[in-house]
C-alpha positions as CSV (number, residue, x, y, z in Angstrom):
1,X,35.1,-5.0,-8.7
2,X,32.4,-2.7,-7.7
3,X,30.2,-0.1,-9.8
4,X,31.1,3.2,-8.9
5,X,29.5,6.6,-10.5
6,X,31.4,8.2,-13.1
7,X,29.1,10.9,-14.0
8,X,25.6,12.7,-13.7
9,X,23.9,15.8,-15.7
10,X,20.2,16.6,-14.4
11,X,18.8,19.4,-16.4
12,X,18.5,22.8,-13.8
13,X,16.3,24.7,-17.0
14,X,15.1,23.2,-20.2
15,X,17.6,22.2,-22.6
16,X,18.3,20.1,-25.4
17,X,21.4,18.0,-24.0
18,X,22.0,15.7,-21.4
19,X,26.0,14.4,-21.6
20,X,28.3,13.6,-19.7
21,X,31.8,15.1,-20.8
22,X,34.6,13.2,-19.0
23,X,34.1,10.0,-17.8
24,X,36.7,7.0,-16.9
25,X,37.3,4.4,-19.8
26,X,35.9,1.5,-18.0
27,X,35.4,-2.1,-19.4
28,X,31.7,-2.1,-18.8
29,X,29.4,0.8,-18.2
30,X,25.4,1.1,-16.9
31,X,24.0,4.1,-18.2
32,X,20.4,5.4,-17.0
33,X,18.3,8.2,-18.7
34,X,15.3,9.5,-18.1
35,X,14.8,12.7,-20.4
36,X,11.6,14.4,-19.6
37,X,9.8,15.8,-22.3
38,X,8.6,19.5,-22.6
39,X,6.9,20.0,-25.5
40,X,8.1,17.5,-28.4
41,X,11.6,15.9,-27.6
42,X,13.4,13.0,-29.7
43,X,15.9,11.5,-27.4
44,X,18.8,10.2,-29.5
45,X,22.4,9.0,-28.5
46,X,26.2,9.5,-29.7
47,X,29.1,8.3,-27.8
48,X,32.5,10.6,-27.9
49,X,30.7,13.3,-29.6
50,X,31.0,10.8,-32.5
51,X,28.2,12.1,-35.5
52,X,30.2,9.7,-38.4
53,X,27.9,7.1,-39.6
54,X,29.4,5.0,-37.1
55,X,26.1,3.0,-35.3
56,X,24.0,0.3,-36.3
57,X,20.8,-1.1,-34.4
58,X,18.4,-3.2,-34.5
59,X,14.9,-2.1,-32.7
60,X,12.0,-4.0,-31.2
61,X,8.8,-2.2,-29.5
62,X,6.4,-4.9,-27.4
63,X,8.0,-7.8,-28.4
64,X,6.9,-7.3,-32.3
65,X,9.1,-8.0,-34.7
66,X,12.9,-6.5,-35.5
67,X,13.5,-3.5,-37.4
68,X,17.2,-2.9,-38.3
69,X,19.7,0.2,-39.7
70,X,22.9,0.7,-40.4
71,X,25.9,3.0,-41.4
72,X,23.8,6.0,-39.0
73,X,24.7,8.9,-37.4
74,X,23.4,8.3,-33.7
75,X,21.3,5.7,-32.0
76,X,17.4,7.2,-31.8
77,X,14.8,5.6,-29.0
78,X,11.9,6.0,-32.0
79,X,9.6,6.7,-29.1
80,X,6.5,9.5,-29.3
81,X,7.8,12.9,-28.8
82,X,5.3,13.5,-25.6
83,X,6.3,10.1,-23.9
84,X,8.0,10.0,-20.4
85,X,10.7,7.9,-21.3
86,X,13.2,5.6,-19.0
87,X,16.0,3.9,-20.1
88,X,19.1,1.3,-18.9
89,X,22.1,0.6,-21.5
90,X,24.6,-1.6,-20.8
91,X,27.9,-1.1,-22.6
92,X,30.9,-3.4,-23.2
93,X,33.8,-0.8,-23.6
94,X,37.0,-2.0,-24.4
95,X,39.1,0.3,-26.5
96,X,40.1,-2.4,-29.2
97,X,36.6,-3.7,-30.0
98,X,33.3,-2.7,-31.4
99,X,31.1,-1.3,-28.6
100,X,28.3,-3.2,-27.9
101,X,25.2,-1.9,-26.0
102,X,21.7,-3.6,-25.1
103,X,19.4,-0.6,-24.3
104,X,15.7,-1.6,-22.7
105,X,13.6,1.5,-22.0
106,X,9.8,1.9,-21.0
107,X,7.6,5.2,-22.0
108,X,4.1,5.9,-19.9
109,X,2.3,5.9,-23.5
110,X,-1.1,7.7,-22.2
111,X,-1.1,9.2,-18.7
112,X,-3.1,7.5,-16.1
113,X,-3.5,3.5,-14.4
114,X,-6.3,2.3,-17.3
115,X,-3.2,2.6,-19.9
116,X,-0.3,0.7,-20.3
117,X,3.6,1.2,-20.5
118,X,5.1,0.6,-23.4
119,X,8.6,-1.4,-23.8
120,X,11.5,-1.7,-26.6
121,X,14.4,-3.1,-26.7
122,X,17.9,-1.7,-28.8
123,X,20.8,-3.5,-29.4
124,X,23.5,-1.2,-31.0
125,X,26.9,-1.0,-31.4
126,X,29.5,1.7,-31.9
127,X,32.0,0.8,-34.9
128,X,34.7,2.5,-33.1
129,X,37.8,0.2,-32.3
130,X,40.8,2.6,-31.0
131,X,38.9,4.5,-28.2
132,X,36.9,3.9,-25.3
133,X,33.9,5.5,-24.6
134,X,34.3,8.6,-22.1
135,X,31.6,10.8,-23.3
136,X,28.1,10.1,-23.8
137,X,25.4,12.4,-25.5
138,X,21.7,12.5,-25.0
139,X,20.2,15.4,-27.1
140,X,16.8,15.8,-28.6
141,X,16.7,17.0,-32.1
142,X,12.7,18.0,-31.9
143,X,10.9,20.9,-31.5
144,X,10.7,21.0,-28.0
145,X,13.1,21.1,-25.2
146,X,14.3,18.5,-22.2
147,X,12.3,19.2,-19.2
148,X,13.8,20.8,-15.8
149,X,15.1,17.5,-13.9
150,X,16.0,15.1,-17.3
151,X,19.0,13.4,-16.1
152,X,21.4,11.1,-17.4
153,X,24.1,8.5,-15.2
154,X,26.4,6.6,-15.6
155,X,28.3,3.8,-14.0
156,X,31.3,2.0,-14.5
157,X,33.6,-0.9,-13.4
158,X,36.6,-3.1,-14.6
């Protein structure tokens, strides 16, 4: 079965939440991000406006070695408050299960072609086992604010 769009939120003034409020349950979903900072923003993720201690992760920035935590409240991309970041997660999504997500993203680190992107890697799951995920929350819980065109999409198919 195809991929089809099951939701988009790009920011129109700054803000401090991308979500997406009412999406389709399906099996598998391919979220994309790209939160643009204005002053300090920490992009961090719940799924059905879930804030239990409900997510574990375990982190890995330029291939160096794992960091891990459990029992948390939301899924943070530990990434420098400044940094443009872009992100892909890919979720497994059936109701009965633990939700399972692999999450690579990529940040500019300094501006400019002498300096290299950074990369990290998240896999995280979602303890929940009698829902399927139909909302998705980006917010930043920094000083600053999301930038006029942050956007988060998502996917889906069966």
């Amino acid at each position: 079965m195809a991929w089809a769009k099951l939701g988009t939120t790009t920011l129109t003034s700054t803000g401090d939440d991308l979500d997406i409020t009412s999406m389709t349950g399906n099996k598998f979903l391919c979220v994309m991000c790209q939160p643009i900072p204005s002053g300090d923003a920490r992009p961090k993720i719940t799924l059905n406006n879930d804030g239990g201690s409900n997510y574990a992760r375990r982190r890995s920035e330029d291939g160096g070695s794992d960091t891990t935590d459990v029992s948390q409240t939301l899924i943070p991309f530990d990434r420098s408050p400044t940094d443009l970041v872009f992100a892909i997660s890919y979720m497994a999504n059936i109701s009965t299960e633990e939700k399972l997500v692999i999450t690579f993203l990529t940040t500019n680190n300094t501006n400019g072609a002498g300096n290299i992107p950074k990369r990290g890697e998240i896999y995280w799951k979602w303890v929940n086992t009698s829902d399927s995920i139909t909302r998705i929350d980006l917010n930043n819980t920094d000083t600053g604010d999301f930038a006029i065109d942050s956007n988060i999409s998502a996917l889906g198919t069966d």
